[in-house]
MILUMNU-798681 format. One record per atom (N, C-alpha, C): residue in one letter; x, y, z. Coordinates in steps of 0.1 Angstrom, whole numbers, padded with zeros to 4 digits, always signed. Layout:
// MILUMNU-798681
AXYZ;...
***
This chain:
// MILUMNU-798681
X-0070-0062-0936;X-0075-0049-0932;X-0064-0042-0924;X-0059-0029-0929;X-0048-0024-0920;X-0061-0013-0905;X-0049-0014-0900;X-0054-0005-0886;X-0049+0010-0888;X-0055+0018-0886;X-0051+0031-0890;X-0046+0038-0878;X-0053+0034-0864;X-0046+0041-0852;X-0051+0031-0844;X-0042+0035-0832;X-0047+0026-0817;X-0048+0038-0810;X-0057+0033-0801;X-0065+0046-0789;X-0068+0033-0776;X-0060+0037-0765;X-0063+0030-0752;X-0080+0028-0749;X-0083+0020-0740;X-0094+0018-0738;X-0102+0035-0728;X-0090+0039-0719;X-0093+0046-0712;X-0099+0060-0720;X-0092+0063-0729;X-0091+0077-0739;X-0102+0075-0749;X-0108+0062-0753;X-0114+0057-0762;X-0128+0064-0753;X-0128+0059-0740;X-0139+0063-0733;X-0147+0080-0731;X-0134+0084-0734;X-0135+0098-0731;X-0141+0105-0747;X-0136+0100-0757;X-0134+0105-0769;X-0147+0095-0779;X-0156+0092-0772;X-0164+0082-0785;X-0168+0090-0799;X-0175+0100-0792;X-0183+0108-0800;X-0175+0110-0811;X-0156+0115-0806;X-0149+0117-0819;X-0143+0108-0824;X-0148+0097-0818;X-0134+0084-0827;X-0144+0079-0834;X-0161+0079-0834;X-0174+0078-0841;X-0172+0089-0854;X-0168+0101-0853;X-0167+0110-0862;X-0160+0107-0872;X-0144+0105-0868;X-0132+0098-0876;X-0137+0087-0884;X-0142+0078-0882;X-0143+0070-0887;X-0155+0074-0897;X-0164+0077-0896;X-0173+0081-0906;X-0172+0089-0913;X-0162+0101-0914;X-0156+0110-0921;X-0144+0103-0932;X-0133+0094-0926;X-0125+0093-0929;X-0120+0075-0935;X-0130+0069-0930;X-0131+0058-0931;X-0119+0047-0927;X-0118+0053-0917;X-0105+0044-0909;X-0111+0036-0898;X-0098+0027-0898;X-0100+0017-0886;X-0093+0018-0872;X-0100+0019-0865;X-0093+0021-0846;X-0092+0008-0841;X-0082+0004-0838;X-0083+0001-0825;X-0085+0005-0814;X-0089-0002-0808;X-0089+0002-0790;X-0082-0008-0782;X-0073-0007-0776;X-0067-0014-0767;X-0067-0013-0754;X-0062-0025-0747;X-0063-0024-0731;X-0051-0029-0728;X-0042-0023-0717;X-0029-0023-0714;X-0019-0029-0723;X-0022-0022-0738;X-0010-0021-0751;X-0018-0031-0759;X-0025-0040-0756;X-0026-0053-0760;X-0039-0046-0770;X-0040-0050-0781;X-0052-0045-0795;X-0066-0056-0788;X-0077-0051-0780;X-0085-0060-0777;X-0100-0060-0789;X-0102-0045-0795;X-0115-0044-0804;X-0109-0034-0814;X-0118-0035-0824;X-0115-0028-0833;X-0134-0019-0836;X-0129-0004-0845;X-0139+0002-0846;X-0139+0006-0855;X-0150+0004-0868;X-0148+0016-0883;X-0165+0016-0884;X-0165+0022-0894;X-0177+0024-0898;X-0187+0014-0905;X-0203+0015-0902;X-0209+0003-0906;X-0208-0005-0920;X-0205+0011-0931;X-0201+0006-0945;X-0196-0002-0948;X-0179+0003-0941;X-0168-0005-0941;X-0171-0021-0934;X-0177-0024-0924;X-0180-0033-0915;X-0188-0043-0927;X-0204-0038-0934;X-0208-0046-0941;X-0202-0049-0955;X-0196-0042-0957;X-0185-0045-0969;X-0177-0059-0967;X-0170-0057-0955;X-0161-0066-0951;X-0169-0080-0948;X-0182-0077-0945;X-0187-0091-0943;X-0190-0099-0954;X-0196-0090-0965;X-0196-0093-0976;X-0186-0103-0988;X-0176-0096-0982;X-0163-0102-0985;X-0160-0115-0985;X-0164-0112-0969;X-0163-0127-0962;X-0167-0137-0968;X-0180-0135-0972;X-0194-0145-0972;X-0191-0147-0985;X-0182-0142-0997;X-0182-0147-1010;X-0166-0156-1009;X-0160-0149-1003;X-0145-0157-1005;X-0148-0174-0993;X-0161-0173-0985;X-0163-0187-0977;X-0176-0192-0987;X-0181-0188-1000;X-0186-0198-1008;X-0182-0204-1016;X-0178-0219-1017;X-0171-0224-1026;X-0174-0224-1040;X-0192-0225-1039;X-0189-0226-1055;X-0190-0213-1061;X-0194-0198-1053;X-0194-0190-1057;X-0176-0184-1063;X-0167-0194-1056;X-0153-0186-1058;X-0148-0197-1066;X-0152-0209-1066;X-0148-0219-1079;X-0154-0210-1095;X-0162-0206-1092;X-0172-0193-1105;X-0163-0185-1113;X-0158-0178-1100;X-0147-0167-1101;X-0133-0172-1110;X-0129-0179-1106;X-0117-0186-1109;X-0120-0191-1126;X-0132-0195-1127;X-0130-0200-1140;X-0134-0188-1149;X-0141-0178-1144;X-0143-0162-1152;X-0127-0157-1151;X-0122-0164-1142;X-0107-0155-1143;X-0103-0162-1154;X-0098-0177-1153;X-0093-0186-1163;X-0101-0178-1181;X-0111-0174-1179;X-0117-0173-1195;X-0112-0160-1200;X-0111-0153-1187;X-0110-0140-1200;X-0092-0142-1198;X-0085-0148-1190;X-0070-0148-1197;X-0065-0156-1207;X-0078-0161-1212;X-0077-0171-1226;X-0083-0166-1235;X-0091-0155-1231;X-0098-0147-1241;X-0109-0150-1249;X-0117-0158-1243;X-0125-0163-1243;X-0139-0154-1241;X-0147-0159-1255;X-0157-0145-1255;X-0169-0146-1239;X-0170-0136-1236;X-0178-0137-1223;X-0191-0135-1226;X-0202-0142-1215;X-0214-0142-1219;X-0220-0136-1213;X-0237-0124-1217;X-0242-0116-1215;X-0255-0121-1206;X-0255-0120-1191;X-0265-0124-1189;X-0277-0120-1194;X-0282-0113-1201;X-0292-0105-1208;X-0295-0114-1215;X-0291-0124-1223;X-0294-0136-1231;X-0298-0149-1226;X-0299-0146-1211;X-0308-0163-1203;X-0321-0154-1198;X-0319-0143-1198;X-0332-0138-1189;X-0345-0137-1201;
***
């Protein structure tokens, strides 16, 4: 995930309402730091559950062992199957 801007802790305090705005308009990511050092980060909840989502599939093994072998098939070209045909 790239960082789109850093905003001090102090400035960050002053400015919520619009670093709240930014981010939901624009869908970027803030940090907020405390003396230079990156301590949190801020985006929007989309972006935030997205990202978790992410997470939770690339930390299930057999959901990403799945993946890998749907990769392996269609670069063998291998006809793909319709789930519409188990249901």
């Amino acid at each position: 995930m790239q960082i789109d801007s850093y905003i001090p802790v102090t400035k960050a305090k002053t400015m919520l309402l619009d670093v709240i705005r930014t981010i939901n308009d624009s869908e970027d990511t803030i940090a907020i730091t405390k003396n230079g050092i990156p301590t949190a980060v801020i985006m929007s909840m989309e972006r935030y559950e997205t990202m978790r989502e992410t997470m939770a599939i690339l930390g299930d093994k057999d959901m990403m062992e799945q993946i890998r072998r749907s990769g392996n098939e269609l670069k063998e070209n291998r006809k793909l199957v319709d789930l519409e045909d188990f249901l």
